[in-house]
N, C-alpha and C positions, 0 to 999 in steps of 0.2 A: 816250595812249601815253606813257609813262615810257622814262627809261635811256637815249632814244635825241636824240643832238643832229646838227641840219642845222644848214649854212648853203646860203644859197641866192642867184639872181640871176634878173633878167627883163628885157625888152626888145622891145619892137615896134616899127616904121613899117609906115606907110602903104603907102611902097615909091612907085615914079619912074611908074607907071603908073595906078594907082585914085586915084578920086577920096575914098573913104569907106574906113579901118579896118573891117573886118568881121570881122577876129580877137578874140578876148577872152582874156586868161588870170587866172590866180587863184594864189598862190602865198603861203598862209595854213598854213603847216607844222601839221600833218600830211596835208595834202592840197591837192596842186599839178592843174592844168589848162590844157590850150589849147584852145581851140575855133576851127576854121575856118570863119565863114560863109559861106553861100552863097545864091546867087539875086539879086544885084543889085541892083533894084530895090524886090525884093521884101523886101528889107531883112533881109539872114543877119547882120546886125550884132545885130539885135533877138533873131532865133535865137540869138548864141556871148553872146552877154551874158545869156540865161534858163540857160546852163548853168555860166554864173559866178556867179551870182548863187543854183541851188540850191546848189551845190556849195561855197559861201560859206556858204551856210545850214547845213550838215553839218558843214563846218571849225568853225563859233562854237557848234553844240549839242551839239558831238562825235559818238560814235559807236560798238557794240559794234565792237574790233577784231579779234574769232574770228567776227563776218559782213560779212567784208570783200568776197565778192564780191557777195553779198545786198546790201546796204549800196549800194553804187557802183551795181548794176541797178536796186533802190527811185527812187535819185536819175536815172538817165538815163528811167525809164519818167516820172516825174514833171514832168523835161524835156521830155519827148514831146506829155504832156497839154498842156503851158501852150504850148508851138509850135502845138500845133494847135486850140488856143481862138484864139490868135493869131490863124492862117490863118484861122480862120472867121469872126473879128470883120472881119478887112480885107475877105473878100467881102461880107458881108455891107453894106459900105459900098459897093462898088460893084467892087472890085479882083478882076478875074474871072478863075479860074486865079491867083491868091495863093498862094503856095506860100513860105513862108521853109524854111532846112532850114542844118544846121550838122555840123561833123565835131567829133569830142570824143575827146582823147587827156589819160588819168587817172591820177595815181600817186597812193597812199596808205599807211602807214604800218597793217600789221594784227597780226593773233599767230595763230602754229599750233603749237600742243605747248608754249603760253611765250615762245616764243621771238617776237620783231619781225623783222618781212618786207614787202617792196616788193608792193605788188600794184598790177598795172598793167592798165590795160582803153584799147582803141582802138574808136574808129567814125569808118572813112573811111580818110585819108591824110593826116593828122596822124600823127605819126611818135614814138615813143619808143625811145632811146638807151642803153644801159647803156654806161660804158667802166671798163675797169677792168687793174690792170696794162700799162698803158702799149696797151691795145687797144679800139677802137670797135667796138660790134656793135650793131645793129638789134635789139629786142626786138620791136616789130610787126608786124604784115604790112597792109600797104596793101588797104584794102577798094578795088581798084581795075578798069576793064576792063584795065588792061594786067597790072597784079600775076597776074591771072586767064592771062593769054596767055604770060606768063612761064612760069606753074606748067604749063598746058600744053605748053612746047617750042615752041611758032607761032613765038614772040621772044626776045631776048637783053633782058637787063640793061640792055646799051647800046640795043638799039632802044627800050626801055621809054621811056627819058630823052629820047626828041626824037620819038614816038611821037604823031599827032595825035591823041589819042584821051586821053591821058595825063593829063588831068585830069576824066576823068568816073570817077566811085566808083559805089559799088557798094550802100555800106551807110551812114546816114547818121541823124539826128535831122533830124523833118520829112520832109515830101514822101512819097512811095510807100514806097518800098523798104524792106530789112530792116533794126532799129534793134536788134538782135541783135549786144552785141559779143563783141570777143575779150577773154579774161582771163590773163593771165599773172604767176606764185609768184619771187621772187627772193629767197634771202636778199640781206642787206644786205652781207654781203662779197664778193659774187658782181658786186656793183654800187657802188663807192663814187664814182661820181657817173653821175647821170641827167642827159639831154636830153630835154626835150619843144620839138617845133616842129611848128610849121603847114608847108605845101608851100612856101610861102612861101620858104623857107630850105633844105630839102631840095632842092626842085625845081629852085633859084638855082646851090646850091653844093651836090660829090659827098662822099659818105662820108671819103672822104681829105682833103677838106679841112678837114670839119668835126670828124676826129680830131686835124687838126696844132692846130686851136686849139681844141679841148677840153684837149690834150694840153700844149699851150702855157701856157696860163693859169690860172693858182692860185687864184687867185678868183673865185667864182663870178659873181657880178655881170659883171668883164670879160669873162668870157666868152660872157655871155647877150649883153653888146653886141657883141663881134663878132662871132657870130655872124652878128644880124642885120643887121651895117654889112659884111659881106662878102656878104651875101646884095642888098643894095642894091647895091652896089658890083657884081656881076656882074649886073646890070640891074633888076634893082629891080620884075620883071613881076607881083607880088602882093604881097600885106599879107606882111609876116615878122614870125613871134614866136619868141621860144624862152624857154624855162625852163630853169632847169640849177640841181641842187642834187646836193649833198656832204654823203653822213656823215659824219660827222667825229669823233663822241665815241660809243661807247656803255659804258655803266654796267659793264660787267663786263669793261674791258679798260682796259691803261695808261694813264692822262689826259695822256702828250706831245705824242702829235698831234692833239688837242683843243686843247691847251693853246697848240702854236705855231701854231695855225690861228687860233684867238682873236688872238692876241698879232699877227698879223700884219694881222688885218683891223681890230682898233683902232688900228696906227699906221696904218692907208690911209685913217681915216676922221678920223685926225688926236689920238686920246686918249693918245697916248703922243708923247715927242719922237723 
């Protein structure tokens, strides 16, 4: 993918409760990832690290960008396979009912008619962000049982958020369920910058807060960290990640705000006085 220039930031902990990271992300321009593992024991860290690890493999061989959703499904079914060699190897050792299983929230950079566009795919409740003109909106929908209770009217928004239930999904890499995700077309003006996080971070801290410090921070890097040092800081009850990248240049418009977005992250990183 030509014409089009990112900056971007990342950041994860453990978080004040887990003992094991089982989040993974990947943030290798033109295509960014977070993966939430799951199953505990059963090691969902080995789960979000086979889908950083294809999707690393896709970043470095490239990719047709007019079969971007083809492309992104190829890589998640491929994912699927190697989780569940996985699962079969651990039983087969003795680990009975072995199940690893991980959530996967995808942006990548494709073309339709010429033109370069975000395309974005979720599995689970890893969460993708667009904000744009001074507003945060949700771009995924939560493969979730309460997302589901929401859309029917059972619950409110606010019950969803303290809801015992509110962390079992729906749709997922690994284990039974549907690995069926969602796909979603953005132009890149529609979005000049993305957030990818784990529940980690959502779950932690609400929409309004994670606009004030999207909305807050210029650079994208501080903003991946505070995200997830506000997500700690409001208790810290899962692994937090987040990604957060910013168009910032593309080929066929003014190069100022290319230009002073460069010029400001080389004096922060010290190449200018």
């Amino acid at each position: 993918m030509t014409g089009v220039e990112l900056h971007h930031g990342s950041a994860t902990d453990v978080g004040r409760v887990r003992e094991v990271n089982e989040d993974a992300f990947l943030a290798e321009p033109p295509v960014f990832v977070v993966a939430d593992g799951m199953g505990g024991h059963d090691r969902g860290d080995v789960a979000s690290r086979i889908v950083v690890e294809q999707f690393s493999e896709l970043a470095h061989r490239g990719y047709d960008p007019s079969r971007g959703a083809a492309v992104v499904a190829e890589a998640l079914d491929a994912c699927q396979q190697r989780i569940a060699a996985y699962d079969s190897e651990q039983r087969a050792n003795g680990a009975e009912d072995f199940a690893a299983g991980t959530t996967a929230v995808v942006a990548l950079l494709v073309e339709q008619h010429g033109q370069p566009k975000w395309l974005l795919a979720n599995l689970g409740d890893s969460r993708v962000y667009k904000y744009n003109a001074g507003r945060l909106e949700q771009v995924s929908v939560d493969h979730s049982v309460v997302q589901e209770l929401v859309e029917a009217g059972v619950i409110t928004r606010d019950d969803a958020a303290v809801h015992p239930e509110r962390h079992i999904i729906t749709r997922a890499l690994g284990g039974g369920g549907s690995t069926q995700a969602d796909y979603f077309v953005l132009p890149l003006s529609a979005a000049e910058r993305l957030v990818l996080c784990s529940d980690g971070v959502s779950g932690m801290i609400d929409d309004e807060r994670i606009e004030a410090i999207v909305a807050g921070t210029e650079d994208p890097r501080d903003a991946a960290d505070q995200l997830v040092a506000a997500a700690v800081a409001a208790g810290g009850q899962d692994n937090a990640t987040a990604v957060v990248v910013d168009v910032v240049g593309l080929a066929h418009e003014t190069p100022f705000d290319s230009e002073k977005q460069r010029a400001s992250l080389e004096e922060k990183l010290g190449a200018l006085p």
